[in-house]
N, C-alpha and C positions, 0 to 999 in steps of 0.2 A: 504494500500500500504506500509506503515511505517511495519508492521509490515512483510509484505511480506518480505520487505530488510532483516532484520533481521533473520528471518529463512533463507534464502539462506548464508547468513554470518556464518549461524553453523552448516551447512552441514547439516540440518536434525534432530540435536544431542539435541533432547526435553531437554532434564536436562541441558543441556548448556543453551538453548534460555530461559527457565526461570529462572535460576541465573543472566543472564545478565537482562531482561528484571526487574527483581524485582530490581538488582542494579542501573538501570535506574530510578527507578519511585524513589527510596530514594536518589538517588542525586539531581530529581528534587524536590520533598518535602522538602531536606537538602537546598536546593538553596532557595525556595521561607521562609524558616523561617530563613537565613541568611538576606533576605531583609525585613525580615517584614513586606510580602504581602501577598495577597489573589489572591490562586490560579484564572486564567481565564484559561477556555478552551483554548483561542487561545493563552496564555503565556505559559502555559500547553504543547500544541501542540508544540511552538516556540523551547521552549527550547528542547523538545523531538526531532527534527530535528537539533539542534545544535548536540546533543549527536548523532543521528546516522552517521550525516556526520563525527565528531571523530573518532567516532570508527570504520565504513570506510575507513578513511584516516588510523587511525595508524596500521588498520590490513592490509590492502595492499598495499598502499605504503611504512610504515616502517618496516612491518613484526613485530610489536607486538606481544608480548602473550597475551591471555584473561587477564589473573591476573593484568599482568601491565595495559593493557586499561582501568579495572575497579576501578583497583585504582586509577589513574591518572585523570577518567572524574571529579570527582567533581573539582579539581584545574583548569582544562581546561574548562569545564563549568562557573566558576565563570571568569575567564577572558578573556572569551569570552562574556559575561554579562557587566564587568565593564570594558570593549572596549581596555584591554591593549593586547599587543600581547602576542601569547605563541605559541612558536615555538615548535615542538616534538623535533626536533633536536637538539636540547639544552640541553633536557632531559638529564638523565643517561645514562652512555655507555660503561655498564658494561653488559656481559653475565652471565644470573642466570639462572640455570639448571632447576629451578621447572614454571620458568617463560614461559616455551616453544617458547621463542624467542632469537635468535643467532644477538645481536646488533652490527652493527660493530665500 
């Protein structure tokens, strides 16, 4: 199902859903050797649903570009890990032309 979301999120667009999908799985492997743990399936799993609700929110509610989503998840993942808040809209709010998002 996880992965269903995801295709529908890239229209289709195979070379997009695997550049995002491999930058998923190394932000989760970057997350779990930040903690000094061993991977579980259901940590695994956990944090792969923190990341798709992200990148969800910030592709449709803030109109994101790819580039910025993927750069952005690992900070947004880690503080949504160590329970502090992160707000998108606090982010940058600057428009960058190769970023394919218009921020206001």
């Amino acid at each position: 199902m996880a992965g269903e979301l995801l295709e529908l999120m890239m229209d289709g667009d195979k070379e997009l859903l695997g550049k995002v999908t491999r930058r998923i799985m190394r932000v989760i492997e970057g997350s779990f050797a930040d903690d000094k743990s061993r991977p579980t399936r259901s940590e695994v799993r956990r944090r792969f649903v923190i990341l798709e609700t992200l990148l969800r929110e910030l592709r449709s509610e803030h109109g994101w570009g790819m580039e910025r989503i993927l750069d952005t998840l690992p900070l947004a993942l880690r503080s949504r890990l160590d329970g502090i808040p992160w707000d998108p809209s606090e982010q940058r709010k600057m428009w960058v032309p190769q970023d394919g998002a218009v921020i206001g």
